[in-house]
C-alpha positions as a printed Julia matrix, in Angstrom:
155×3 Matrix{Float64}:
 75.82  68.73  10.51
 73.95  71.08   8.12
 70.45  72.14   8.82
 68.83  70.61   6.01
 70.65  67.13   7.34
 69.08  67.94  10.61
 65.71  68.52   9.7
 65.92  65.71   7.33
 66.72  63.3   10.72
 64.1   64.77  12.93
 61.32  63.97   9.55
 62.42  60.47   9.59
 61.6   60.38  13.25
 58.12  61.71  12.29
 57.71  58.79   9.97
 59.27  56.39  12.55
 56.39  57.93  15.08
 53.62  57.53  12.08
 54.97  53.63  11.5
 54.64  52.63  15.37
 51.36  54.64  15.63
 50.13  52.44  12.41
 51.59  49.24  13.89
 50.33  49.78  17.39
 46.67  49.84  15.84
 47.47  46.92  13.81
 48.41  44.77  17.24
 45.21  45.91  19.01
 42.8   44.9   16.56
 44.73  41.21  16.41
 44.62  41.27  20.08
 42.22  38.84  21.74
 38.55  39.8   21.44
 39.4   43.32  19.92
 38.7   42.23  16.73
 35.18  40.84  17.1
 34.31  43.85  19.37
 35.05  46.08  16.15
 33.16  44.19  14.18
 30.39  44.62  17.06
 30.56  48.42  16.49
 32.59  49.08  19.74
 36.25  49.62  19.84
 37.4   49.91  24.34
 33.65  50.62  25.01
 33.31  53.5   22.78
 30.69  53.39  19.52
 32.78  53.57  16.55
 29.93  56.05  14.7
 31.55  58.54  16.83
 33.62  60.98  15.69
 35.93  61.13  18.39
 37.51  57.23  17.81
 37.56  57.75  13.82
 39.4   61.19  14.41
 41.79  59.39  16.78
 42.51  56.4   14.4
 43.12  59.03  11.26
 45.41  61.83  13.67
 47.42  59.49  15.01
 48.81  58.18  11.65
 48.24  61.37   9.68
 49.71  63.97  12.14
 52.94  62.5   12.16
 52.92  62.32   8.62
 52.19  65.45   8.06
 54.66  66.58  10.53
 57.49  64.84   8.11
 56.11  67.0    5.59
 56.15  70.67   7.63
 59.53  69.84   9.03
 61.28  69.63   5.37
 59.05  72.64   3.74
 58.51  75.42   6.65
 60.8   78.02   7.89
 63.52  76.95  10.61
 62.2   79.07  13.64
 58.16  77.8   13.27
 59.7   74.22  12.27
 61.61  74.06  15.62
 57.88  75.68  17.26
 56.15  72.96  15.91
 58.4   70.16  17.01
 58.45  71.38  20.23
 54.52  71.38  20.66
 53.17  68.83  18.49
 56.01  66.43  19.99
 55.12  67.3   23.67
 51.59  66.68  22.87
 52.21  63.36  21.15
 54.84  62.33  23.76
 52.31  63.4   26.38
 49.45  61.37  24.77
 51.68  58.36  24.39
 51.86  58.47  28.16
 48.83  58.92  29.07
 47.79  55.37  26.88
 50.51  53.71  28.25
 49.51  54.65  31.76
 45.44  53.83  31.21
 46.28  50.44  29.63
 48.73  49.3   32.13
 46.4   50.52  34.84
 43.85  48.19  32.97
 45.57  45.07  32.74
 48.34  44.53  31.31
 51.79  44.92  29.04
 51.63  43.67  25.43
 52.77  44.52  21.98
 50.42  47.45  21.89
 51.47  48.99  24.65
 55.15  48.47  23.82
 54.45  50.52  20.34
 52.43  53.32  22.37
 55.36  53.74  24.65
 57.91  54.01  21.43
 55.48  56.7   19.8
 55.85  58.64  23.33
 59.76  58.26  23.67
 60.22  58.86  20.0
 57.42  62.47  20.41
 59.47  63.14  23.54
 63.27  62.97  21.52
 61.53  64.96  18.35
 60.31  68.12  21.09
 63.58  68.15  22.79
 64.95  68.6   19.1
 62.58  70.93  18.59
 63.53  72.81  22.18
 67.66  72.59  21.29
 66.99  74.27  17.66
 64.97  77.38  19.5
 68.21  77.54  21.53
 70.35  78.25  18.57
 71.52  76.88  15.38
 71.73  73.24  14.86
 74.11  73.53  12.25
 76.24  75.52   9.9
 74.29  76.75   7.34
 74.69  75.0    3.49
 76.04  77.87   1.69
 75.06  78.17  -1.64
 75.9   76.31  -4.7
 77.98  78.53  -6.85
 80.15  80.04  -3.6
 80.76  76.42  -2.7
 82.34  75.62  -5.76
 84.7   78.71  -6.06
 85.69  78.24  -2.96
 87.0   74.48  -4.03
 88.29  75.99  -7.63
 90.19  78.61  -5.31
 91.22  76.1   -2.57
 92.87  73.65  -5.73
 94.78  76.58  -7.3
């Protein structure tokens, strides 16, 4: 597998992370009573003026995304970095929700989604972990030696 197939694969599991994220939000607000406690101004107790709850909503949809975007455009070595931490932190957050709101009450589609963003953080910094250990792939070599090689290899 080349590297730029590789890092393609881990950035669709960035945008796989960003989708559940979006859809996990989606299910809570449809859950019962969560809507008409948004519309109250409160979202699990906290004031929505608050920063913290907006910045939450916004990161956990844009941070993925923009993850899809460094892994395609940044050097291999702080690409594999960045997998590594910003998956472990994603994976580890994805726990800790899944823990609070099972501790809470109960299992639904919410939850379900929260624990596929965790699994799917975890897989993308164990990537990241197996690329620091050394390559992933044989390099793409370049355009024009690739094909002299097949103009040589026919003759």
């Amino acid at each position: 597998m080349t590297n730029l197939l590789f890092r393609m694969r881990v950035a669709v599991l960035w945008l796989a992370v960003a989708a559940a994220a979006a859809y996990s939000l989606v299910i809570y607000l449809v859950g019962p009573g969560a809507l008409w406690e948004m519309l109250g101004g409160y979202m699990e107790g906290d004031v929505l003026d608050t920063f913290g709850i907006q910045a939450f909503m916004t990161g956990s949809v844009l941070i993925p995304l923009g993850m899809a975007a460094v892994t395609l455009f940044v050097p291999e070595r702080v690409d594999n970095y960045l997998n590594l931490v910003v998956g472990g932190l994603c994976g580890l957050f994805g726990v800790l929700a899944v823990t609070l709101h099972l501790m809470d009450g109960g299992l639904n589609g919410h939850v379900v989604l929260v624990a596929v963003v965790g699994i799917l953080a975890f897989l993308i910094a164990a990537l990241g972990a197996l690329g620091l250990r050394g390559p992933v792939g044989r390099p793409t070599p370049p355009v024009e030696e690739s094909s002299r090689h097949r103009a040589g290899a026919a003759a």
